[in-house]
C-alpha positions in Angstrom: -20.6 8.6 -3.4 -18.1 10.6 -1.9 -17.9 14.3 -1.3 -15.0 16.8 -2.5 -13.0 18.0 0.2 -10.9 20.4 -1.4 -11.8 22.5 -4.6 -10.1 25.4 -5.8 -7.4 26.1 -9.1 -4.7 23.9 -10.8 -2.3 26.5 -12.5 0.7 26.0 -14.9 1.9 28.8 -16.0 -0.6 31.7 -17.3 -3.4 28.3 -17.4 -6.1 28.2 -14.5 -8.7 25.8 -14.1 -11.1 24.9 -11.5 -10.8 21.0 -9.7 -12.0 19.3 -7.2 -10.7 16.8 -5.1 -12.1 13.7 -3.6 -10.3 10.7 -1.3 -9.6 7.5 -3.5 -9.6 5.8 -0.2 -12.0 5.0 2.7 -11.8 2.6 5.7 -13.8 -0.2 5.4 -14.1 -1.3 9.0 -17.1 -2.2 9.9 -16.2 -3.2 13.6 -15.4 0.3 16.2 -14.6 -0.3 19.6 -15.3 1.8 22.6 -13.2 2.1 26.1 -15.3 0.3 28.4 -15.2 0.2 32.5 -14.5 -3.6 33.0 -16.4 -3.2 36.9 -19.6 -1.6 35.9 -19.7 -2.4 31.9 -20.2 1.4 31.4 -18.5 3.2 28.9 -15.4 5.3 30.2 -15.9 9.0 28.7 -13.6 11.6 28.2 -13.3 15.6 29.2 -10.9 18.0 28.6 -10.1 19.7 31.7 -7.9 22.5 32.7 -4.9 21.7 34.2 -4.6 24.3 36.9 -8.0 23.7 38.3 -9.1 20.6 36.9 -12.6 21.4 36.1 -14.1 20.7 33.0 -13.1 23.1 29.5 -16.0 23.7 27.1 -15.0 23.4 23.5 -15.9 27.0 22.2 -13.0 28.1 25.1 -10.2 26.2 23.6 -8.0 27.4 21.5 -4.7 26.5 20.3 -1.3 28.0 22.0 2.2 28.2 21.5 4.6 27.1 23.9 7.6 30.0 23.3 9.1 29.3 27.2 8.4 26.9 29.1 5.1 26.8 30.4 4.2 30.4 28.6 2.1 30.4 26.0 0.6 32.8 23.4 -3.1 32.4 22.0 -4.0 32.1 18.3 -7.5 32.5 17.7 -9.5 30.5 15.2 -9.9 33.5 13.2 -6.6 34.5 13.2 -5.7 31.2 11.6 -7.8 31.2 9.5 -6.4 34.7 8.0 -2.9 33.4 7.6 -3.1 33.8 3.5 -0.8 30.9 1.3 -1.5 30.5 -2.4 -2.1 26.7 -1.7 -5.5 27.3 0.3 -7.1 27.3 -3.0 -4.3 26.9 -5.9 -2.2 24.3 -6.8 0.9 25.7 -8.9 2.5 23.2 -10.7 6.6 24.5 -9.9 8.4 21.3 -11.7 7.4 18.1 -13.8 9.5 14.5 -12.9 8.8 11.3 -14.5 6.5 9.0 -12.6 9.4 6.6 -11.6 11.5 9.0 -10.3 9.4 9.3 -7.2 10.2 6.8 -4.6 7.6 5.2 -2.8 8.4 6.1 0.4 7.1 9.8 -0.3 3.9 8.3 -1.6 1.2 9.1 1.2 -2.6 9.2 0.4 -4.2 9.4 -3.2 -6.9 11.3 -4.7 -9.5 11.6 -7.8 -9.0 15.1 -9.5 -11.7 15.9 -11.3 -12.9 19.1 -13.3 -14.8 21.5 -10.6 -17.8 21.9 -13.3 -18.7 21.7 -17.4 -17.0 25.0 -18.2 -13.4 23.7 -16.7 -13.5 20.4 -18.8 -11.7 21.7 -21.8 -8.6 23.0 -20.6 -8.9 19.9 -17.6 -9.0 17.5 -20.5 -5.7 19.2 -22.5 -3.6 18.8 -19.4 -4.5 15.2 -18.5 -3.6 14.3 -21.8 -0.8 16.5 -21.9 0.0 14.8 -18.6 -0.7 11.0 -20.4 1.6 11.7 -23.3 4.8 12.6 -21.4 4.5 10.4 -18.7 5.3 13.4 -16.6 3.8 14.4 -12.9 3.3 17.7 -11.8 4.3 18.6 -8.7 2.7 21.3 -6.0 2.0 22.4 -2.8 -1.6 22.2 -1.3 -3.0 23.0 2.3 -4.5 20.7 4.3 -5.3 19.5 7.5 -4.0 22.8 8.9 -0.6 22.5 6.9 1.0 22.9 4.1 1.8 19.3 1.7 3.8 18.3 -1.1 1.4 17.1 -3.7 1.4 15.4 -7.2 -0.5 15.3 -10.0 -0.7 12.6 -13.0 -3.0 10.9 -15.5 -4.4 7.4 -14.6 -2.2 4.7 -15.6 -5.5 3.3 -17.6 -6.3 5.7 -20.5 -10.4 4.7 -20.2 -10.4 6.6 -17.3 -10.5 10.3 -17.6 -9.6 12.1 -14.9 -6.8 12.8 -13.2 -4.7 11.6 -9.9 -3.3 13.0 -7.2 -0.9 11.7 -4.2 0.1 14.5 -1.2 3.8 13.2 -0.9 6.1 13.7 2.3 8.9 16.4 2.2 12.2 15.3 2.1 12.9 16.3 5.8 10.2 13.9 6.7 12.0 10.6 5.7 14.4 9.2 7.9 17.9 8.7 5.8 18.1 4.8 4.6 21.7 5.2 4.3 21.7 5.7 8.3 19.9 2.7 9.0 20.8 0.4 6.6 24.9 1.3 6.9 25.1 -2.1 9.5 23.9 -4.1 6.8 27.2 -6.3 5.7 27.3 -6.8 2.1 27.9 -10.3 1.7 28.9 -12.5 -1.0 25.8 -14.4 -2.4 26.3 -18.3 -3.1 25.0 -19.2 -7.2 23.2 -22.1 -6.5 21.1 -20.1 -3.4 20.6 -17.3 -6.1 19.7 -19.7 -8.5 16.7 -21.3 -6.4 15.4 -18.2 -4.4 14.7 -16.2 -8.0 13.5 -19.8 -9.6 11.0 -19.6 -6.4 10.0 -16.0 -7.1 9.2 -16.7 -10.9 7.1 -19.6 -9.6 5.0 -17.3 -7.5 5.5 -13.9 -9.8 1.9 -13.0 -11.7 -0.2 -10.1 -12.6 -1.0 -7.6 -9.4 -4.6 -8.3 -8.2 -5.1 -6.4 -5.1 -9.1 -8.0 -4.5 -7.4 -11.3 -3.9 -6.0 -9.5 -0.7 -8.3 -9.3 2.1 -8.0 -8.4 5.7 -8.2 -11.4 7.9 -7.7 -9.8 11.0 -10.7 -7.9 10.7 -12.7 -11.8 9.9 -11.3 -12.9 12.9 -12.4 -10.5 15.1 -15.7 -10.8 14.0 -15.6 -14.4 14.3 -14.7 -13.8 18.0 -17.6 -11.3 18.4 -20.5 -13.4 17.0 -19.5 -16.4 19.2 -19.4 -14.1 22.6 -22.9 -12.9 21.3 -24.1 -16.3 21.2 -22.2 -18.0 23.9 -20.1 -20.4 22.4 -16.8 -22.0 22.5 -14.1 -18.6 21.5 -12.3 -19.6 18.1 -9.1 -21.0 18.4 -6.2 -19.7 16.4 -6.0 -21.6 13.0 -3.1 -24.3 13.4 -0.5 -24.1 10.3 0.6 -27.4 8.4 3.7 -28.5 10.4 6.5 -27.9 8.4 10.3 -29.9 7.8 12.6 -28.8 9.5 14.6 -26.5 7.6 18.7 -27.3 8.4 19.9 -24.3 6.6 19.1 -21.7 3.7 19.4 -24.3 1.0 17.8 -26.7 2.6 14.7 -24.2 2.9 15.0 -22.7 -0.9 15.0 -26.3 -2.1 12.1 -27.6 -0.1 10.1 -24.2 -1.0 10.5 -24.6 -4.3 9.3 -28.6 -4.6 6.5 -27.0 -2.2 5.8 -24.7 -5.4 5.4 -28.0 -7.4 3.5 -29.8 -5.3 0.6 -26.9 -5.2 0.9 -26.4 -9.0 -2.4 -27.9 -10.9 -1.6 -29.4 -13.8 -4.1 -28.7 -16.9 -5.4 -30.7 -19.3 -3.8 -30.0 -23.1 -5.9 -31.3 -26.4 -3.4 -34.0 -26.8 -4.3 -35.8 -23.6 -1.1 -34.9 -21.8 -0.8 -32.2 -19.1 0.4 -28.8 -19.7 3.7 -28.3 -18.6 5.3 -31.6 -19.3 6.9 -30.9 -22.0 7.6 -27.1 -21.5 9.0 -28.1 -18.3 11.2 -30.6 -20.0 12.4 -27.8 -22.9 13.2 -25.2 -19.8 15.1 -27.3 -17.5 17.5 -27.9 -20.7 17.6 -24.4 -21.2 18.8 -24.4 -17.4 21.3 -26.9 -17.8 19.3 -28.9 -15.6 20.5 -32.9 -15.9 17.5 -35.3 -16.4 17.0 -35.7 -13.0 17.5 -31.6 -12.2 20.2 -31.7 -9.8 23.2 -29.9 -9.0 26.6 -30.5 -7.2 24.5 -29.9 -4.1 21.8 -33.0 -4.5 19.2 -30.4 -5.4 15.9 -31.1 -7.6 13.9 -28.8 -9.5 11.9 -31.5 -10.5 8.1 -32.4 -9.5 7.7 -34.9 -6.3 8.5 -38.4 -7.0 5.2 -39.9 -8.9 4.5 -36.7 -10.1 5.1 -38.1 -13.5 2.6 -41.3 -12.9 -0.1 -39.3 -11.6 -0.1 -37.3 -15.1 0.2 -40.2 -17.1 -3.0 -42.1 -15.3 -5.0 -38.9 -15.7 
C-alpha cells in the first residue's frame, strides 16, 4: 500500500485537523528502458560536470543558483530553502468554496486520497466530508510541493460508501494558455440537419455508462510483444492490419455508413416471446423520428439494419 507524502493541517476557519495525503495514481509500466551504446552494447551513463573545467561534480557540491545577469549567479543553499517559511508547508487553508462543476478540466492535474492523519482527527475529518457531500461544494487551497507552491482542491468522493475525502492540485490560471487565442481561426459554420441528425444518432448508438477498466494500454502490449520475440529469436510482430474500409465520398456519406456499421455490430438478444429485442422498439422509435418505413430521407439515407437483417432474426 502506498505511503503518505504529505501530512500536515486542513483548516477552515477557527477548525484544524490533522490529514494525510497519499497519490490516487501510480504508473503501471512494467517495461523501463535504458540508453544503450549501439557499438559495444554497454550502457551510456551520465555525469554532471562543470562547465568551466569539465571534470566531474559530486552531488553534495551542487547546489541550486540563480541566474540575475547573464552568466552571474547567486547560491541558495539547501538549508536556506528549506527555511523559506509559507503556511502551505504543512496547512491547507481552505480561502473559498466553488461547486464541483464550476472547475474546468483543464485545471485538473493529479489526484489524491485525504485521509484523517490518526483516530483522534476522525471526528471533526468526518463533519467536513459530510459537510463537503451535502453541498456539493469544493474547498479550495494552496499546498507546497515539489519545491513550489500549488493550487489545490478538496471534495468528498462522488460514491458516499467511501469515506474519505479527495483532493486534485489544480493549475493557476496563468498557467493555461487562453482558448479564445487559439480557437479564434476556428470559422463558425452553419451545420446541415440531416449531418446533425446522423452524427448525434451515431453518438447515442455508442453512448453508455463510463467504465475505465475496459481501457487498456496497447502500446505498452505491443512492446512487449516485440521484446519477447527478440528474446527468443523470432519473426518481429507486424503492425495489426485494419479492416479495409469504403471509401468515404464526403461527410454524409461517412455518418451514414458509420451509423449502418453501428447496426451491423449490434447483437440482437433473445426476448421471451421468441423475437429479438429491438425489433419492435426499433420500429416505435424510428416513428417517433419521422422515419418512413424504409428510414430514409431526401438524401437516400437509412437508419435501418443491413438488408436481411430482418430474415436473419426471423430464422433465429
Amino acid at each position: 500500500m502506498a505511503r503518505a507524502f504529505w501530512s500536515g493541517q486542513l483548516q477552515i476557519s477557527l477548525v484544524s485537523f490533522g490529514i494525510k495525503l497519499i497519490p490516487a495514481f501510480e504508473a503501471k509500466s512494467e517495461i523501463r528502458f535504458h540508453q544503450i551504446d549501439r557499438r559495444s552494447g554497454e550502457r551510456v551513463r551520465h555525469q554532471k560536470v562543470s562547465s568551466e573545467e569539465e571534470e566531474p561534480v559530486e552531488k553534495s557540491d551542487i547546489v541550486k543558483g540563480y541566474e540575475y545577469s547573464r552568466g552571474e549567479y547567486i547560491q541558495l543553499e539547501p538549508d536556506e530553502i528549506e527555511q523559506v517559511r509559507i503556511a502551505s508547508r504543512h496547512t491547507i487553508e481552505f480561502e473559498q468554496f466553488v461547486s464541483a462543476d464550476e472547475i474546468d478540466p483543464s485545471f485538473y492535474e493529479k489526484p489524491y486520497f485525504v485521509l484523517p492523519e490518526n483516530s483522534s482527527q476522525a471526528e471533526a475529518f468526518a463533519v467536513v466530508r459530510r459537510a463537503l457531500e451535502e453541498t456539493g461544494q469544493v474547498g479550495l487551497g494552496k499546498i507546497a510541493l515539489g519545491g513550489r507552491e500549488r493550487l489545490i482542491g478538496v471534495k468528498a468522493p462522488g460514491d458516499p460508501k467511501l469515506l474519505g475525502m479527495m483532493a486534485y492540485t489544480l493549475r493557476f490560471a496563468e498557467e493555461l494558455r487562453s482558448a479564445a487565442e487559439y480557437f479564434e481561426e476556428v470559422k463558425e459554420l452553419k451545420v446541415n440537419p440531416d449531418q446533425l441528425a446522423l452524427a448525434k444518432e451515431l453518438i447515442r448508438r455508442r453512448s453508455g455508462a463510463f467504465r475505465p477498466e475496459k481501457f487498456k494500454d496497447e502500446y505498452e502490449a505491443a512492446l512487449r510483444e516485440l521484446i519477447e520475440a527478440k528474446l527468443k529469436h523470432v519473426a518481429l510482430p507486424k503492425e495489426r492490419e485494419h479492416q479495409p474500409r469504403g471509401k468515404v465520398i464526403n461527410l454524409m456519406d461517412a455518418l451514414r455508413r458509420s451509423v449502418g456499421e453501428q447496426n451491423r455490430q449490434k447483437k440482437p438478444v433473445a426476448r421471451a416471446d421468441g423475437r429479438t429485442a429491438g425489433a419492435r422498439d426499433g420500429k416505435q422509435e424510428r416513428s417517433k423520428r419521422g422515419l418512413s418505413k424504409r428510414g430514409s430521407s431526401k438524401h437516400g439515407l437509412s437508419l435501418m439494419q443491413p438488408r436481411g437483417g430482418a430474415k436473419h432474426r426471423k430464422s433465429a
